[in-house]
N, C-alpha and C positions, 0 to 999 in steps of 0.2 A: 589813528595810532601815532604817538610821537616818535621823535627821528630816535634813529637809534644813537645818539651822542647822548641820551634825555634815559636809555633803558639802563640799568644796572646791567651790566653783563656778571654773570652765574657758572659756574661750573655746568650745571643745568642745561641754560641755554648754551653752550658751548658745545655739549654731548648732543642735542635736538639738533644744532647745523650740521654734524657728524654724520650723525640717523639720515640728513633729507638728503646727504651726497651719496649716501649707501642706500637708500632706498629709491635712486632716480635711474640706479641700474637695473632695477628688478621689475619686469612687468605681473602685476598682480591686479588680478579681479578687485574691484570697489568692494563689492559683497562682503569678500576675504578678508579684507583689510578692517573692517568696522564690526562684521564676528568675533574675529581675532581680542579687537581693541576690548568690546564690552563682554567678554567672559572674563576676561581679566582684570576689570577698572577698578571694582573695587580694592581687588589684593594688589596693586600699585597707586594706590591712596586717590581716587578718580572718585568722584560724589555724582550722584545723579545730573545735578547741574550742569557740569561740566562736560557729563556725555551727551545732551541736550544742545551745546552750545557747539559738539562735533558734528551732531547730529544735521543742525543747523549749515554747517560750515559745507558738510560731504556732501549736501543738497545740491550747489555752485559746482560741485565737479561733475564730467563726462569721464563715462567708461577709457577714450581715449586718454586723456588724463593719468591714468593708471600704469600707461606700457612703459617699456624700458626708454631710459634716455631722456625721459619727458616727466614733468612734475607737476602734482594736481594744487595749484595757488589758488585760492578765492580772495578776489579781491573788494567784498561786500562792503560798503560805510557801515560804521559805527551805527549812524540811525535805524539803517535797515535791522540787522541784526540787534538792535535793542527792538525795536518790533515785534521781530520774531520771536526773539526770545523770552519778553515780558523783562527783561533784566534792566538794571540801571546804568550808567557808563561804568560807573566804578565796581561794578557787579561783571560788567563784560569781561573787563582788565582783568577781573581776578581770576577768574575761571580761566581766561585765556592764557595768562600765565600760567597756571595750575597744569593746563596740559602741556603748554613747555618743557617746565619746569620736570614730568612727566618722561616727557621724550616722546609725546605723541605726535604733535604737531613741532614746527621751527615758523621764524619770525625771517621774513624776505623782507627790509626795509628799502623804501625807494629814496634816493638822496635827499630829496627833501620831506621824508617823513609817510608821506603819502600812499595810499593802496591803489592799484591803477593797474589794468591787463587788457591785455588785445589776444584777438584769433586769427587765425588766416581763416580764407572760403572754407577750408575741409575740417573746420571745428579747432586745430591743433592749438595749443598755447604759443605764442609767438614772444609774445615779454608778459612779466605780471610782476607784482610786489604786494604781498600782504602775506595770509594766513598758510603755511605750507606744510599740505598734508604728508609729504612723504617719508617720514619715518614713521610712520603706519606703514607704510608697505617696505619698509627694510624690519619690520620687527615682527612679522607676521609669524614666523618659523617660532623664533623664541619665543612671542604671546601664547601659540599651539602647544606645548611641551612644559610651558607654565603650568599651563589650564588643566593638562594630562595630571600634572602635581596635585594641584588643586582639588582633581576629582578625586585620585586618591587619596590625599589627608582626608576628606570631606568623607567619603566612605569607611576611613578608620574611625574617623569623630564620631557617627552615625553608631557603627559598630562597638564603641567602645560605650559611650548613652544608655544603650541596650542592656549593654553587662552590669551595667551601674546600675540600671532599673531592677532589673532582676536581683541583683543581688540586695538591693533594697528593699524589695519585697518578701526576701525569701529572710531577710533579719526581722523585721516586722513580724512578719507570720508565726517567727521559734518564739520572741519576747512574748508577742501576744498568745500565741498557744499557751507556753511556760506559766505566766501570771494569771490563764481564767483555771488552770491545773494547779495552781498553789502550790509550783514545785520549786525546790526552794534552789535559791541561787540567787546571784547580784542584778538581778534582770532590770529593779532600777536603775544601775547606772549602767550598765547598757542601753538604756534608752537615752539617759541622758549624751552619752558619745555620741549613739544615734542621731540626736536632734542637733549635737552640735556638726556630724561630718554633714548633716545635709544643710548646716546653714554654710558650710565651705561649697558648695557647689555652684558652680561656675552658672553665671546665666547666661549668657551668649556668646560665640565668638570665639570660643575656646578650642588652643591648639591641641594633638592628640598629647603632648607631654603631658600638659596637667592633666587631660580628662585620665591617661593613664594610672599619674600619682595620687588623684581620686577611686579610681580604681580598685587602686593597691590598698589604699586605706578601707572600702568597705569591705573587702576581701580578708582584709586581717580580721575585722570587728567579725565577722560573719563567722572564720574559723573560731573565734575566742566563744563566740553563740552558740556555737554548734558542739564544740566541745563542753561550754557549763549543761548544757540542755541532756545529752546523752549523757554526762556522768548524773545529770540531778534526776534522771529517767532510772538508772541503775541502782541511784541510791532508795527511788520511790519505791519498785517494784521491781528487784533481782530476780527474783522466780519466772515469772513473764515472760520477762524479755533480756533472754540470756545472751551471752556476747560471743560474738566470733573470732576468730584466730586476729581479724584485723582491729579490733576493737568497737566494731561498729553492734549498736542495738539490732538484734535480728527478732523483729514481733512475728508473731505467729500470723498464720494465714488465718483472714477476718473470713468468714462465714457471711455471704451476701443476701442477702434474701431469693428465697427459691425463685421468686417470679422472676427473677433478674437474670438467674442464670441460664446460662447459652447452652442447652445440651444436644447440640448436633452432634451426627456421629465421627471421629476426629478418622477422616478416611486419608491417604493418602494413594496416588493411583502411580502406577508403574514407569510411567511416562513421564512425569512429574519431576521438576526439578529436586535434588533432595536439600532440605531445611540445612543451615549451616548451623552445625552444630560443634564448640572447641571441646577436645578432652581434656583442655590443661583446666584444672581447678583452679588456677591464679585468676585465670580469664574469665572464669566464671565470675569468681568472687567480684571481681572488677567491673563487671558488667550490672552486680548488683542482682543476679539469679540467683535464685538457691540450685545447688548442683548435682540435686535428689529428684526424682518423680518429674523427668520432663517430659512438655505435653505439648502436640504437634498438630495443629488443627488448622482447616482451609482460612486462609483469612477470606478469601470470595467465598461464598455459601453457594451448593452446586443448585439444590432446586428450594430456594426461599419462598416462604408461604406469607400473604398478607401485603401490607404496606409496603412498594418498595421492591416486589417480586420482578417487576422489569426491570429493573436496574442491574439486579445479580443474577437473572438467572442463567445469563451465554459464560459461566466462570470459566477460568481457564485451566483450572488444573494445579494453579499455581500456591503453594503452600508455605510457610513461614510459621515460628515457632514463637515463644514469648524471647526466651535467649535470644532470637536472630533479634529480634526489635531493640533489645536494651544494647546489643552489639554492635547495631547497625545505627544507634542513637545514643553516644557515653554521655553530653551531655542532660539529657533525660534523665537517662542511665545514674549518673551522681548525683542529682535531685530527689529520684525515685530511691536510692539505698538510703538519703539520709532524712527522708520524711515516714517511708514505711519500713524497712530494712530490707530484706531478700525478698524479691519477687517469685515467687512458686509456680501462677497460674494464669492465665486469662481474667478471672477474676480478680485479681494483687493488681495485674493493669490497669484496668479499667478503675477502680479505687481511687489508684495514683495518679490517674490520668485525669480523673475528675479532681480531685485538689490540689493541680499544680497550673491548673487552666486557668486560672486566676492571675498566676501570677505573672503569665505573655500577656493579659488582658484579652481572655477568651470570654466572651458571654456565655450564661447559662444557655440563653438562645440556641447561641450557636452550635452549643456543643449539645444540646437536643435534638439539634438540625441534622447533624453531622451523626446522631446515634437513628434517626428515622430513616435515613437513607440507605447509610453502611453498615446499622448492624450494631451491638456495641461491641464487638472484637476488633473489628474492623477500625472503627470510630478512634476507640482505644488507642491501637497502633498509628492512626492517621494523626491523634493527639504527641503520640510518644515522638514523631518526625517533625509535626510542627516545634514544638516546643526545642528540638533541639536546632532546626535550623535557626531560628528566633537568638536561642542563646547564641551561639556564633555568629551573628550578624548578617545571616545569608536572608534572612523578613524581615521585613518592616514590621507589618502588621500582619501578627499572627492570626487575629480575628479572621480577617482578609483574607488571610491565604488558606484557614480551616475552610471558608466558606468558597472559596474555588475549588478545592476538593470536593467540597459536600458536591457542587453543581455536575464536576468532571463523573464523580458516583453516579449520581441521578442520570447522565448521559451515556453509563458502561461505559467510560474512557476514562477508569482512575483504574491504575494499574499499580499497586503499593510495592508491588513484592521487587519491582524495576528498580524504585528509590531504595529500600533496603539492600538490597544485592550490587546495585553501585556503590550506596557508602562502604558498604564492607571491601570493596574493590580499590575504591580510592583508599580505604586503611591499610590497605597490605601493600598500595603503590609505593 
């Protein structure tokens, strides 16, 4: 390394000699110090390279090294460290400034340019001049509370992705429904928006601001969708599917084929938690229930016959209604009113449940899986939870988490009516 008469001195390195007088007061673990460094590297402009050539550097130091008072220097040649590192000299330079430059590392130069260190017998550093790690351990505190930032925007990013997916799916599906239905409306150029907001989307790397302003834009397109669709539904067919106080299409309850339907007898026992049921009609309507003829049936089946009879038959007693589910799940809940309208039955669920499974990216599979196990009432409801924690960003992968259910069912340790009865809990909190 040349003298320092030879370095450009930087605001940069100015701030890194700052770091290593603040960092020779703090005794911190080695460990601490380079977890710290690489959760962070990338979001303070640090390339792989570069962590590589610390990686390299933090080798040369001892745990003692680390403690208060005392500073971790490596005074490695240029050769070695181009060795090590497969780098060139003008490659070493670069990177090595880069973490300077950083505030990772500071630059100890020896009066004549030189890298060069001694120990005493008990390991300690005695003199040295070269690479000096110690603003890594004055910046550990603030690397950690960075990183805390980081995980949160990255989990709004995440969450926000999700919303954008869904809502993309859920425009696809009205346009394409609309156009094999010949119902009349602009749904060409709704597609065309379409194809243009998704060649606006972000490919990698993206703060929660835009993925927001993205957001916002398929959320508009999707209301503009949703409102041609339901007026070109009303204009098709006003008899049918007549309108409610909120202006939403309410279709009649579809008739499922008899083999399908669940007709166990809808018991409730004494002892039994009772179903949360609202009397305000607003809350119904919100929920996306119709608020006529409500039906109150075990979601665990007390003695199941057939496939599957092990898993249900120790039930607990424990009962839940169609209301509590679209209640205890609004996201669902506003998918489900504006693909079928009012939900009435078990049957209206399960419907809705199978054609909105598509759009978390549930398999047919799975959701087979999950109807052999649980039931289809059960399945149903297990569908109408997924699907909304999915929507809020609380899943990843709804496939994945229908299918840890399906598993928890098969083992008697899915217990639904707990997740329904806390979201209701968390909504009134």
């Amino acid at each position: 390394m040349k003298h320092t008469g030879w370095r450009k001195p930087t605001p940069g390195l100015g701030a890194a000699e700052q770091l290593a007088q603040a960092g020779e007061q703090k005794s911190i673990p080695k460990n601490d110090a380079f977890v710290a460094v690489k959760r962070v590297g990338a979001h303070i402009g640090l390339k792989a390279s570069d962590l590589m050539l610390l990686d390299t550097l933090g080798a040369f130091t001892q745990p003692q090294d680390w403690e208060a008072r005392r500073r971790p220097i490596v005074w490695a040649s240029n050769a070695y460290l181009m060795e090590q590192t497969g780098f060139s000299l003008s490659a070493l330079k670069r990177h090595a400034r880069r973490l300077a430059e950083a505030g990772v590392i500071a630059f100890k130069d020896s009066p004549n340019g030189k890298r060069w260190g001694r120990r005493n017998p008990d390991g300690h550093i005695v003199e040295a001049y070269g690479f000096d790690l110690s603003p890594m351990a004055a910046r550990v505190e603030e690397f950690t509370e960075l990183y805390g930032h980081i995980q949160i925007e990255r989990a709004l990013c995440q969450r926000l992705k999700r919303q954008i997916t869904v809502a993309r799916r859920m425009i696809r599906a009205r346009i394409e429904a609309a156009l094999q239905s010949a119902l009349r409306g602009a749904w060409v150029r709704y597609l065309e928006i379409f194809d243009g907001l998704l060649s606006r989307l972000p490919r990698a790397n993206a703060v929660s601001e835009t993925l927001e302003q993205v957001l916002r834009w398929f959320q508009e397109l999707q209301e503009r969708v949703e409102r041609a669709y339901l007026k070109a539904v009303r204009a098709d067919d006003p008899v049918e599917y007549p309108i409610s106080n909120e202006g939403q299409v309410t279709k009649k309850t579809q008739k499922l084929d008899p083999k399908e339907v669940i007709t166990e007898p809808h018991i409730l026992i004494t002892n039994q938690l009772n179903p949360v049921i609202s009397n305000r009609s607003e809350t119904e309507q919100a929920a996306g229930v119709a608020p006529e003829r409500p039906t109150v049936v075990p979601v665990e089946r007390p003695e199941p016959e057939g496939e599957g009879a092990e898993v249900l038959k120790s039930a607990r007693g424990v009962a839940v209604d169609v209301r509590t589910v679209m209640q205890a799940c609004p996201e669902f809940a506003f998918w489900a009113r504006n693909m079928g309208g009012y939900l009435r039955d078990w049957g209206d669920l399960y419907r809705i449940a199978g054609d909105l499974k598509k759009i978390i990216g549930i398999s047919d599979h799975a959701w087979l899986a999950a109807q052999e196990v649980m039931g289809k009432q059960m399945a149903a409801a297990a569908m109408a939870l997924v699907f909304d924690k999915h929507a809020k960003g609380e899943v990843a992968s709804a496939g994945g988490y229908l299918r840890g259910m399906t598993e928890k069912a098969r083992a008697g340790e899915l217990h639904l009516e707990r997740s329904f009865y806390g979201r209701l809990s968390g909504q009134a909190a």
